[in-house]
BAFIMAR-370263 format. One line per 3 residues: number of its first residue (from 1); for each residue x, y negated, z of C-alpha. Coordinates in Angstrom, 1 decimal, always signed. Each point is the difference from the previous one (the first is absolute). Example, Ala and Ser with C-alpha at 12.3 -4.5 7.8 and 13.67 -1.06 7.14 Angstrom:
<recs>
1) +12.3,+4.5,+7.8 | +1.4,-3.4,-0.7
</recs>
This chain:
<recs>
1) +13.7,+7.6,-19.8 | -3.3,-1.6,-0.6 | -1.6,-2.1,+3.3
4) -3.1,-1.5,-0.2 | -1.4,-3.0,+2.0 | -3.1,+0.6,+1.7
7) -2.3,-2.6,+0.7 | -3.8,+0.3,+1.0 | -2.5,-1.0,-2.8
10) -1.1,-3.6,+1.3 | +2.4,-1.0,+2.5 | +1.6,-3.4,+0.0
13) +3.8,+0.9,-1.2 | +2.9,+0.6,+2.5 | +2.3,-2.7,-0.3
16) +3.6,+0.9,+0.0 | -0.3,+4.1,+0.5 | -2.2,+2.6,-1.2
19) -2.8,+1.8,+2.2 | +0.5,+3.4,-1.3 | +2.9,+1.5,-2.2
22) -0.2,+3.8,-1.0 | +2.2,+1.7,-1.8 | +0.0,+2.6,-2.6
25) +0.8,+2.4,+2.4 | -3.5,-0.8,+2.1 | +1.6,-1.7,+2.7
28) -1.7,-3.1,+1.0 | +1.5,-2.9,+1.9 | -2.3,-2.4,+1.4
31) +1.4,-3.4,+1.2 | -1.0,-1.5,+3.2 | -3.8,-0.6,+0.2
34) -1.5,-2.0,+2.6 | -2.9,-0.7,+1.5 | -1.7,-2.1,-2.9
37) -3.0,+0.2,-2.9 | +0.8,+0.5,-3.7 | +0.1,-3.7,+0.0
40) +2.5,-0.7,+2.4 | -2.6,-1.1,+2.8 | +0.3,+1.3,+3.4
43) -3.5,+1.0,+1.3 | +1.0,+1.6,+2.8 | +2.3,-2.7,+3.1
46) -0.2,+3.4,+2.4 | +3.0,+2.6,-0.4 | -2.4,+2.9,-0.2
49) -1.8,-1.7,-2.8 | +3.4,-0.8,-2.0 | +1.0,+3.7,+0.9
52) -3.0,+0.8,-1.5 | -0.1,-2.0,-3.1 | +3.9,+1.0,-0.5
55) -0.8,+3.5,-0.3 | -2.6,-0.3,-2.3 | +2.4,-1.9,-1.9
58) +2.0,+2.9,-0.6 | -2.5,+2.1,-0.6 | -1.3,-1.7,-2.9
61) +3.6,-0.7,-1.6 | +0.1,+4.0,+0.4 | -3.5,+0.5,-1.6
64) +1.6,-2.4,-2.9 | +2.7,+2.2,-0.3 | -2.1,+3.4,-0.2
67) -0.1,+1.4,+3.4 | -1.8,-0.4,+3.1 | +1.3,-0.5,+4.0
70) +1.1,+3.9,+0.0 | +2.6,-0.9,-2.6 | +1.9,-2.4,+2.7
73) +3.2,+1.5,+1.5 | +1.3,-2.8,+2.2 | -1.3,-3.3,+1.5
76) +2.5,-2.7,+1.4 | -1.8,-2.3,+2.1 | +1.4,-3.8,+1.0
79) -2.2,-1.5,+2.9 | +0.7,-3.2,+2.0 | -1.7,+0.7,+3.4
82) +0.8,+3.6,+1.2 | -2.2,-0.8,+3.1 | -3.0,-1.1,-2.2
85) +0.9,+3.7,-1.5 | +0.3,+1.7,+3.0 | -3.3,-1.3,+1.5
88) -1.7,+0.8,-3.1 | +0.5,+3.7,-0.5 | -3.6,+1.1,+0.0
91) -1.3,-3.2,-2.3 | +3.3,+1.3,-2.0 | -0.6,+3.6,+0.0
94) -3.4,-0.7,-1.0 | +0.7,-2.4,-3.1 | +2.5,+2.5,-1.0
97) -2.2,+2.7,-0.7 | -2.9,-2.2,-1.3 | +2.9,-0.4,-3.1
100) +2.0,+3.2,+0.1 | -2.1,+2.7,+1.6 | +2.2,+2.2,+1.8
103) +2.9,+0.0,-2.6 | +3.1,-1.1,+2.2 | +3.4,-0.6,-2.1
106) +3.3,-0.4,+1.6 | -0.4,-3.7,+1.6 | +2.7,-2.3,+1.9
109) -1.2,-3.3,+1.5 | +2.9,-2.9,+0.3 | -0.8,-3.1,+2.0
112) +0.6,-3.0,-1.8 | +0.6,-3.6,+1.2 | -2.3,-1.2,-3.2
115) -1.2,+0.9,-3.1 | +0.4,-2.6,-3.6 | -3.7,-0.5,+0.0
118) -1.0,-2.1,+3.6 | -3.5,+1.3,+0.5 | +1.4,+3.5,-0.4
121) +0.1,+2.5,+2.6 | +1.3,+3.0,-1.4 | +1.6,+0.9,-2.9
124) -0.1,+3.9,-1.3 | +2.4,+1.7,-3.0 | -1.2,+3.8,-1.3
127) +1.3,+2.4,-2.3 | -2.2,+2.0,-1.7 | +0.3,+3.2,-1.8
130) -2.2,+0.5,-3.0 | -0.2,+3.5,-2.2 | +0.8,-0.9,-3.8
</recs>
């Protein structure tokens, strides 16, 4: 089986993993983004920001890869402050669709006590399904 790597034309290189791998098969695994730029710089300190900035993350590894946001079948998010979630489900709701319209894959949300990266809020995984 053939997989291929998937990284976004300019961004600084994932250390250790690979953003994107898709297979020959169209199926496209994207490894946990998070909420920071193409160079590794975290804009955004607020959790709707890094929510934000993590799902256009994914959407440009998927745009990489061939596809766009309707392609996505499942999101796994990893957040360390369910209240700060919680409290936040307009600003959330609202960011959300700012990124992914009204496309809605099957999600889970786990609670984490950290993530590797300290300024990091949340961490998301997706699977993608492209047509070949």
């Amino acid at each position: 089986m053939t997989i291929t790597t998937i990284q976004p034309n300019g961004w600084a290189p994932a250390k250790g993993y690979a953003n994107g791998m898709l297979t020959e098969d169209g199926i496209l695994h994207i490894g946990g983004q998070i909420g920071w730029t193409e160079n590794q710089i975290f804009e955004a300190k607020d959790f709707v920001g890094q929510m934000e900035q993590t799902l256009n993350n994914i959407a440009a590894i998927v745009k990489e890869a061939g596809g766009t946001v309707e392609n996505i079948t499942r999101l796994t998010w990893f957040i360390i402050d369910k209240t700060e979630y919680i409290s936040k489900q307009k600003e959330v709701g609202a960011a959300y669709r700012h990124v992914f319209g009204k496309h809605f894959p099957a999600m889970s949300v786990v609670v984490v006590k950290e993530l590797i990266e300290d300024e990091a809020q949340i961490e998301i995984e997706a699977t993608a399904h492209l047509t070949r």
